[in-house]
C-alpha positions in Angstrom: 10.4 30.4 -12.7 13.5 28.4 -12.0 13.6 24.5 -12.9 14.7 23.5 -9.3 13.1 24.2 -5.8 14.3 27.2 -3.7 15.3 26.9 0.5 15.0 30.1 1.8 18.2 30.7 4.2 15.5 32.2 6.1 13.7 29.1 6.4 13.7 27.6 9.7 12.8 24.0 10.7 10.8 23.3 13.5 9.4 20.3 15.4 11.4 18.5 12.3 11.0 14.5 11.8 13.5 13.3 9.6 11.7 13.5 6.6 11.7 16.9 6.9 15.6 17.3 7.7 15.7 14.7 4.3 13.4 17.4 2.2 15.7 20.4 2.9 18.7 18.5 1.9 17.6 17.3 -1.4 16.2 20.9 -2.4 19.7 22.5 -0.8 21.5 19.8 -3.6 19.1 21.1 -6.6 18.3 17.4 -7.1 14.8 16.1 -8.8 12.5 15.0 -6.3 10.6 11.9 -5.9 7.7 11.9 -3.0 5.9 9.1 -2.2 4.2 7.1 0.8 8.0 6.0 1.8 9.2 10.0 1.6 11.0 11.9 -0.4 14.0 10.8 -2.4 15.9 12.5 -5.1 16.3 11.6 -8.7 18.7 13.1 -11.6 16.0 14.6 -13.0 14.6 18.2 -12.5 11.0 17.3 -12.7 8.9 16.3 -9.3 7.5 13.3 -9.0 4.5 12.8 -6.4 2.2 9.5 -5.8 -1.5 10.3 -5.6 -3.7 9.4 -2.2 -5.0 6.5 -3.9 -8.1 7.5 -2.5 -10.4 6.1 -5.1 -7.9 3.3 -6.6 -4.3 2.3 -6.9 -1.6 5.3 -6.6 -0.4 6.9 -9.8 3.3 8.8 -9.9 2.0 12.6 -10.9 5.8 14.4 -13.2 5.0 18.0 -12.7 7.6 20.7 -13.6 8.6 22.6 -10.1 7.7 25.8 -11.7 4.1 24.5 -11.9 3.9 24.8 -7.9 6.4 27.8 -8.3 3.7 29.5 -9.8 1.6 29.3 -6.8 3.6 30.1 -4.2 3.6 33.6 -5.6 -0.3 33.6 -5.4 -0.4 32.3 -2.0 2.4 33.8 -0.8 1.1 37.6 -1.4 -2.8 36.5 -0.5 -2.0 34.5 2.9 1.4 37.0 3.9 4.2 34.1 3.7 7.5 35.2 4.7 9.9 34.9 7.4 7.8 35.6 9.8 5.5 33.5 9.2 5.3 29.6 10.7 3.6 26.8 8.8 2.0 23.9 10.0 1.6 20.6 8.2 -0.2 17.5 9.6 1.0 14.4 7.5 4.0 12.9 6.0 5.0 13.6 2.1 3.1 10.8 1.3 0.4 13.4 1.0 1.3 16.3 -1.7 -0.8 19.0 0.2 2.1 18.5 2.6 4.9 18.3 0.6 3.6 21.4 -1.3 3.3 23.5 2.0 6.7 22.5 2.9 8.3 23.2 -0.3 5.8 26.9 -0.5 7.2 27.7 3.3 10.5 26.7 2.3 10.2 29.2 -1.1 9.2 32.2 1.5 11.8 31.6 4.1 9.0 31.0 6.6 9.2 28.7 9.8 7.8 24.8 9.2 6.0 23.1 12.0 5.4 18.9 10.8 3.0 17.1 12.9 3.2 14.3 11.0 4.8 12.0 14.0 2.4 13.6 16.7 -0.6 13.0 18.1 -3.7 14.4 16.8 -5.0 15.0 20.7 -1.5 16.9 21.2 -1.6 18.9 17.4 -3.4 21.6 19.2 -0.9 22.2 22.1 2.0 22.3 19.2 0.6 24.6 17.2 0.0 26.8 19.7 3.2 26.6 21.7 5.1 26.7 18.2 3.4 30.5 17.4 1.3 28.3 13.3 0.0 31.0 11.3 -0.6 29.7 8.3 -2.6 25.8 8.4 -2.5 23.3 5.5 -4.5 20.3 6.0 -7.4 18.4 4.9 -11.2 18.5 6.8 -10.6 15.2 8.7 -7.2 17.4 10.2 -9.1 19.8 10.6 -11.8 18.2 13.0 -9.1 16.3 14.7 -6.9 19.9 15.4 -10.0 21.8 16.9 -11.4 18.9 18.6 -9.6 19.8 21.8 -11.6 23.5 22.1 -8.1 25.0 22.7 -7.7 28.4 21.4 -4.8 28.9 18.8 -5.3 32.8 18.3 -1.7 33.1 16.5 -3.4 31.5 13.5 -3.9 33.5 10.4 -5.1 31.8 7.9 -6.2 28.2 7.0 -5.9 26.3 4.2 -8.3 23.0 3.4 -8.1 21.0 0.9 -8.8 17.6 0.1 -12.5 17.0 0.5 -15.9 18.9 1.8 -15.9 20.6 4.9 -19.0 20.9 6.9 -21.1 23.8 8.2 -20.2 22.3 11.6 -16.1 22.4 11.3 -16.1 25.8 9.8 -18.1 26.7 12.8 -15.6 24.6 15.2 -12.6 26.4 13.2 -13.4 30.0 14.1 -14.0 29.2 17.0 -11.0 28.1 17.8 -8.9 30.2 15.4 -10.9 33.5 16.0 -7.8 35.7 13.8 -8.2 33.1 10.5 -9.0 33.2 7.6 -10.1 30.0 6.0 -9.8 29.0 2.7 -10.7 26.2 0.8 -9.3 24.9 -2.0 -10.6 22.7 -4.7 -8.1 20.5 -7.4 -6.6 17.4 -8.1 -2.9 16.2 -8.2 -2.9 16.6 -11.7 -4.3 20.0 -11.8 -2.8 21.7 -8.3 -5.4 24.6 -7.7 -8.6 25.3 -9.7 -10.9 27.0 -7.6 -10.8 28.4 -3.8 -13.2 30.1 -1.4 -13.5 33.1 0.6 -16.3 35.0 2.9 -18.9 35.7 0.2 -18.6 31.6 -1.6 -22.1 30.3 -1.0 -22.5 27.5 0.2 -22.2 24.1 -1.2 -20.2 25.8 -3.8 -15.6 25.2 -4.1 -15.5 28.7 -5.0 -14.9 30.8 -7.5 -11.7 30.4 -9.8 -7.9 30.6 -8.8 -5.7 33.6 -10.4 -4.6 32.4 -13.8 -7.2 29.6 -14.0 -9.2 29.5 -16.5 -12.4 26.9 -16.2 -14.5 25.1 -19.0 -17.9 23.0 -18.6 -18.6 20.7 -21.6 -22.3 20.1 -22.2 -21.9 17.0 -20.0 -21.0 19.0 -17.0 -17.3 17.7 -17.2 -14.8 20.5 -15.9 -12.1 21.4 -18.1 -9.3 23.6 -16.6 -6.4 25.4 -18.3 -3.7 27.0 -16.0 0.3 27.6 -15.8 -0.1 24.9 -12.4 -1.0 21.7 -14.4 0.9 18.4 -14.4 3.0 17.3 -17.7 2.5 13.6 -17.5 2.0 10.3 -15.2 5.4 8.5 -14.5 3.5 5.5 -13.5 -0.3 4.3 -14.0 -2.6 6.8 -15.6 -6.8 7.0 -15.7 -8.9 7.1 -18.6 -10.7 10.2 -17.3 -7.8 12.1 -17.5 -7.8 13.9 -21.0 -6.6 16.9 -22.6 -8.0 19.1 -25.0 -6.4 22.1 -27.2 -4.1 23.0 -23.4 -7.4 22.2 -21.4 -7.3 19.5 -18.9 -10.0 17.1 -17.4 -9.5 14.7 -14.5 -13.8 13.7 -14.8 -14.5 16.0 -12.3 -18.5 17.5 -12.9 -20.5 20.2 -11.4 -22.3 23.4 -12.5 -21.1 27.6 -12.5 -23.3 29.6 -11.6 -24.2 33.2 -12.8 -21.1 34.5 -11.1 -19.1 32.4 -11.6 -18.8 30.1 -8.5 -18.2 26.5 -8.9 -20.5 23.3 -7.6 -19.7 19.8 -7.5 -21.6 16.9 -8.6 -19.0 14.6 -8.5 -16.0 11.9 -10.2 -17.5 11.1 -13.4 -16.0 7.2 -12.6 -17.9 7.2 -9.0 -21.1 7.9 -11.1 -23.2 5.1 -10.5 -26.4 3.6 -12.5 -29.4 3.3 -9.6 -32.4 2.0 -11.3 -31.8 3.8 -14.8 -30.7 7.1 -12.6 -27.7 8.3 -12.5 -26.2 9.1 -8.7 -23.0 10.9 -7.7 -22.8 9.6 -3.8 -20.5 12.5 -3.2 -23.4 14.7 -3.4 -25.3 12.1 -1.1 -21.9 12.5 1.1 -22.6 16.5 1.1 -26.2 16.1 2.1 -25.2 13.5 5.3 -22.6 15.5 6.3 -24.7 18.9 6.7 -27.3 16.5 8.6 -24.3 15.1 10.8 -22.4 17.4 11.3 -20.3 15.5 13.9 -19.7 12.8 12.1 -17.1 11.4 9.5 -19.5 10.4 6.2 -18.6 8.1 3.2 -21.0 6.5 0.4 -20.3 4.4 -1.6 -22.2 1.8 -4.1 -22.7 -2.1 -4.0 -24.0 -4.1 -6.3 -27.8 -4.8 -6.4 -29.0 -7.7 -8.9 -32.2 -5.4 -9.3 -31.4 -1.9 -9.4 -27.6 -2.6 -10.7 -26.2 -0.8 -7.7 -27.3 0.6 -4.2 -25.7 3.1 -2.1 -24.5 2.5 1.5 -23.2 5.2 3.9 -20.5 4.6 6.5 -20.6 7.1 9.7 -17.8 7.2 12.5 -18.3 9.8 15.0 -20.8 11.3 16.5 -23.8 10.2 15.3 -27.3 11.0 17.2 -29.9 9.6 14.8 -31.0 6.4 14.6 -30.4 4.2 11.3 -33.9 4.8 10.0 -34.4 8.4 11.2 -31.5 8.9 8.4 -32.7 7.0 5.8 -35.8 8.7 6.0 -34.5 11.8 5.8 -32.6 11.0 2.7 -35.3 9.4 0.7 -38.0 12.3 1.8 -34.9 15.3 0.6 -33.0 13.1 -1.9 -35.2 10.8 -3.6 -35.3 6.7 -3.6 -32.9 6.2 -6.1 -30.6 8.2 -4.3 -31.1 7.5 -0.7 -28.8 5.0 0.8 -29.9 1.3 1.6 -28.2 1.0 5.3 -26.1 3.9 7.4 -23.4 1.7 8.9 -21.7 2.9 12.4 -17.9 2.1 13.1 -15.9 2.6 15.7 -13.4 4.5 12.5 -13.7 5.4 9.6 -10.6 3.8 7.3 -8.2 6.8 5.9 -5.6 6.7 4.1 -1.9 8.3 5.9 -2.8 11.7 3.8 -6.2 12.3 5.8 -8.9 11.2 3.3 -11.0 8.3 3.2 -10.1 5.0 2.0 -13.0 4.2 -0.4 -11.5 0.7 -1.4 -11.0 -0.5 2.2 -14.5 1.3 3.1 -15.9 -0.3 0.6 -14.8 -3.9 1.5 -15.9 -2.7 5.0 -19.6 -1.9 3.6 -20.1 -5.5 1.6 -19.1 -7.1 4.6 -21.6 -5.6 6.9 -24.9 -6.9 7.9 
């Protein structure tokens, strides 16, 4: 793998923001790269240098070598057909690192790059289809927000999620209006790039079974361990004390369960773990549940403190949302228990994201405490 990014002279750039135009120069000069919520800059070194969502917490500056993403685009590039003829789609700025990672993997094929990120999600559809996508990265939220329009977009061959759980109801919504795609989802972090993905026979609930070359660990705890040529070196800035190694074998404090063959499923972020009366309670499985029951909707849980049980869980819908507030808690403590049944389901009028599509749990939950 080479040290430095490759631009196809194939490659062609279309509906470009600057950003864009900015990427292809700096990977033309063999510069480092440094991406982050303002774009992407160079640096003298050859390492790249993302910023994480900040989904759960304050951003950390991911160093990965570029031949840890180089890596990939071989994989992806034979399973999803990327070449020049091919045209990619991304749907935020390089703030987010699924973006910059399609950019830089289109760019590595020679194929055609569509960015969204300065249009409107009511007009993505009408892009993407005038523009000829076939390939899709973007997150569930994009997802929604793409096929929301019902517009058919029949040029698309495959999709590519990542970034959080998709419901029943947007993989339904998907095919429907990409009838030729394929969808894939895609489960990792920013420090690990791919562990797991899905295809037709993944059942459901479960992130898959595991990418080419990965090779997956569960410690008696549940705690995934992953060992792969895609994983990260170090953090240039911040760090987490989830994130350990072990003997080449990497943990982030993801946990979930394999089954017999060998497909993955998530409990949840070790550090979102919370204490509920003496039980312990990962509310993205909570999150899972409410999403299947509203399908529509845009779901988040997350814990408060309780002087009495030590924490509580609250959700947050946006969306469309046809049950009432105590149709849904019923629901949830009949399937999932008391201890791990939400309190309140809250209605806004949005849910808070962050620019790379995914919830904001830190401004959703200030939003929560400050509900009634």
């Amino acid at each position: 793998m080479n040290d430095t990014f490759r631009w196809h002279t194939g490659t062609r750039l279309t509906a470009a923001p600057a950003e864009l135009i900015a990427l292809a120069a700096l990977v033309q000069s063999g510069t480092g790269l440094c991406a982050g919520r303002d774009g992407v800059t160079g640096h003298a070194g050859a390492d790249l240098l993302c910023e994480t969502s900040g989904s759960s917490g304050a951003p950390k500056v991911i160093r990965r070598t570029p031949a840890s993403w180089q890596a990939s685009f071989a994989v992806n590039g034979a399973a999803f057909g990327l070449g020049t003829q091919s045209c990619v789609a991304i749907f935020s700025g390089f703030g987010a690192s699924l973006a910059l990672y399609a950019a830089l993997e289109a760019a590595h094929h020679g194929a055609a790059i569509i960015s969204l990120a300065q249009v409107r999600p009511d007009r993505w559809a009408a892009t993407v289809a005038a523009q000829g996508a076939t390939v899709l990265y973007l997150t569930p939220v994009q997802l929604d927000l793409l096929c929301a329009s019902g517009a058919p977009l029949p040029a698309v061959r495959h999709i590519v999620v990542g970034g959080g759980r998709l419901s029943v109801q947007t993989m339904a919504t998907a095919f429907s209006a990409c009838p030729n795609g394929n969808l894939v989802q895609f489960y990792g972090a920013a420090e690990t790039s791919f562990i797991t993905w899905t295809n037709a026979a993944t059942p459901a609930g479960s992130v898959g079974k595991s990418y080419p070359e990965v090779t997956l660990r569960l410690d008696p705890e549940g705690v995934i361990w992953v060992r792969s040529p895609y994983l990260f070196h170090d953090y240039a800035q911040g760090g987490s004390d989830d994130t350990r190694w072990d003997d080449g074998f990497l943990s982030v404090g993801e946990v979930g369960h394999l089954d017999a063959a060998g497909n993955l499923f998530l409990l949840g972020r070790k550090n979102r773990m919370v204490t509920v009366s003496d039980h312990n309670v990962f509310p993205e499985a909570v999150e899972a549940f409410l999403t299947a029951l509203l399908p529509m909707a845009q779901v988040a849980v997350v814990a408060l403190p309780d002087p009495r049980r030590g924490a509580r869980l609250v959700a947050v819908l946006s969306g469309d949302c046809p049950l009432p507030e105590a149709d849904i808690l019923r629901t949830c403590r009949q399937q999932l228990g008391p201890h791990a049944a939400p309190t309140r389901a809250h209605r806004v009028s949005a849910m808070p994201m962050l620019p790379a599509g995914k919830p904001d749990y830190p401004a959703i939950t200030e939003l929560a405490q400050s509900l009634k």
